[in-house]
KOLLUM-705641 format. One record per residue (C-alpha): x, y, z; residue number from 1; residue in one letter. Coordinates in steps of 0.2 Angstrom, whole numbers, plus 2048, in hexadecimal, padded with zeros to 3 digits. Example, Ala and Ser with C-alpha at 12.3 -4.5 7.8 and 13.67 -1.06 7.14 Angstrom:
2
r X:83E, Y:7EA, Z:827, k:1, r:A
r X:844, Y:7FB, Z:824, k:2, r:S
***
This chain:
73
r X:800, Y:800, Z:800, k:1, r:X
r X:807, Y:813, Z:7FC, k:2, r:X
r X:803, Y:821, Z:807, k:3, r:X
r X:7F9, Y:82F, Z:7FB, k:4, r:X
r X:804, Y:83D, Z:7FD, k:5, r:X
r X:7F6, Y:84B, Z:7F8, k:6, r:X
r X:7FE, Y:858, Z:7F1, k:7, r:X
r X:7F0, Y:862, Z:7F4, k:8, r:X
r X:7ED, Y:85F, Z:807, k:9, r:X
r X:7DC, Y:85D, Z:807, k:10, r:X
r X:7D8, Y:84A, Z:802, k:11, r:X
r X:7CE, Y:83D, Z:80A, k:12, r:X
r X:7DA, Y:831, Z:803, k:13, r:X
r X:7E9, Y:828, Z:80C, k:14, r:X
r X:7EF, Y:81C, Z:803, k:15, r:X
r X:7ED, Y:810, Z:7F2, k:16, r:X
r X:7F4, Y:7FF, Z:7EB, k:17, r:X
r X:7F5, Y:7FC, Z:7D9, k:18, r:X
r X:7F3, Y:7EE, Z:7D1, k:19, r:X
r X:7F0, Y:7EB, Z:7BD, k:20, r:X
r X:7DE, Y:7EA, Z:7BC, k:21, r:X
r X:7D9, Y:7F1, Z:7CD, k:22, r:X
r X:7DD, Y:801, Z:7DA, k:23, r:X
r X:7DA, Y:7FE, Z:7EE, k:24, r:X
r X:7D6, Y:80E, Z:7F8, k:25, r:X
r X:7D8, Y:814, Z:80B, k:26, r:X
r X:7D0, Y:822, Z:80F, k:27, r:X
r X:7D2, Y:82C, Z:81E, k:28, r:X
r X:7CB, Y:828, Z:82E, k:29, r:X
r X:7C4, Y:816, Z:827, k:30, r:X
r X:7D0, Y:808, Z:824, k:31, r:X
r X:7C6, Y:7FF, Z:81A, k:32, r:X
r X:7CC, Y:7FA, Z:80A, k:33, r:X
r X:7C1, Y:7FF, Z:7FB, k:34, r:X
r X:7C8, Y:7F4, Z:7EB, k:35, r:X
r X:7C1, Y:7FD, Z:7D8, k:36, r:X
r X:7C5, Y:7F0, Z:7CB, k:37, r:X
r X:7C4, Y:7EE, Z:7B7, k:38, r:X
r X:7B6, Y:7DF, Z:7BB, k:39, r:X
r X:7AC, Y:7E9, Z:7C7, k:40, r:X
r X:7A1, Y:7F7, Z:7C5, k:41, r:X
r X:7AE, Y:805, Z:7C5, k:42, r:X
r X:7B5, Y:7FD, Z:7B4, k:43, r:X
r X:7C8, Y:7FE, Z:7AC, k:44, r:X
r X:7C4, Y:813, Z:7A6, k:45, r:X
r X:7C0, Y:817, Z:7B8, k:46, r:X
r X:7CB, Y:80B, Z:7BF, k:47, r:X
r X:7DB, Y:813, Z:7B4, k:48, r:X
r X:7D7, Y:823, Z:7B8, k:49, r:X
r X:7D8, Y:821, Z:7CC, k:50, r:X
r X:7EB, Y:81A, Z:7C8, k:51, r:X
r X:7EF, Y:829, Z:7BF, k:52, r:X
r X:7E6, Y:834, Z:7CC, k:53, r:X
r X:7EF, Y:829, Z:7DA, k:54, r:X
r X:801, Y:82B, Z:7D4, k:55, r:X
r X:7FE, Y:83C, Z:7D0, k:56, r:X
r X:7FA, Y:83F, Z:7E0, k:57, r:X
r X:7ED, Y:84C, Z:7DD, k:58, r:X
r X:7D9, Y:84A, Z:7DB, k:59, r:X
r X:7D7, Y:838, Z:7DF, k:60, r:X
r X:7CA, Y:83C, Z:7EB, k:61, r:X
r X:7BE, Y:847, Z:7E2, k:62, r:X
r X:7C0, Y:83B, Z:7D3, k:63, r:X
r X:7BA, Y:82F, Z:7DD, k:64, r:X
r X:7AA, Y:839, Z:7E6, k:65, r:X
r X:7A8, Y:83F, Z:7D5, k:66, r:X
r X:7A7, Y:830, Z:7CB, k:67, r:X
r X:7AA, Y:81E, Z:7D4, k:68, r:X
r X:7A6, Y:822, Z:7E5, k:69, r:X
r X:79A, Y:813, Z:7E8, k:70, r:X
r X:7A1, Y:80A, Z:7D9, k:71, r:X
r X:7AF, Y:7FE, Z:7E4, k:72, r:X
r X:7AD, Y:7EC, Z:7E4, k:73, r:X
***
């Protein structure tokens, strides 16, 4: 797991693994795991998108209220 740096300080994000088809979130405050996958209902554009955001590290968290927020597998 990587820690989400946040380059703009304000995320609800903590950290993210990567995997080929898949991205697994932490969010603050809640250590549950949230897994978005190419097979599930967040789908590969989604899914590609969040690994760009995620290494980025900037708007991986209002990618993810705005577009796959209850999307995870």
């Amino acid at each position: 797991m990587e820690k989400y740096r946040n380059s703009g300080g304000d995320s609800g994000a903590s950290a993210f693994e990567i995997g080929s088809d898949f991205i697994i979130e932490i969010f603050k405050g809640n250590p549950k795991p949230y897994r978005y996958s190419y097979g599930g209902r967040a789908g590969q554009n989604h899914v590609e998108n969040m690994k760009r955001l995620a290494r980025s590290e900037s708007g991986l968290n209002g990618y993810i209220n705005q577009f796959v927020k209850f999307k995870y597998d």
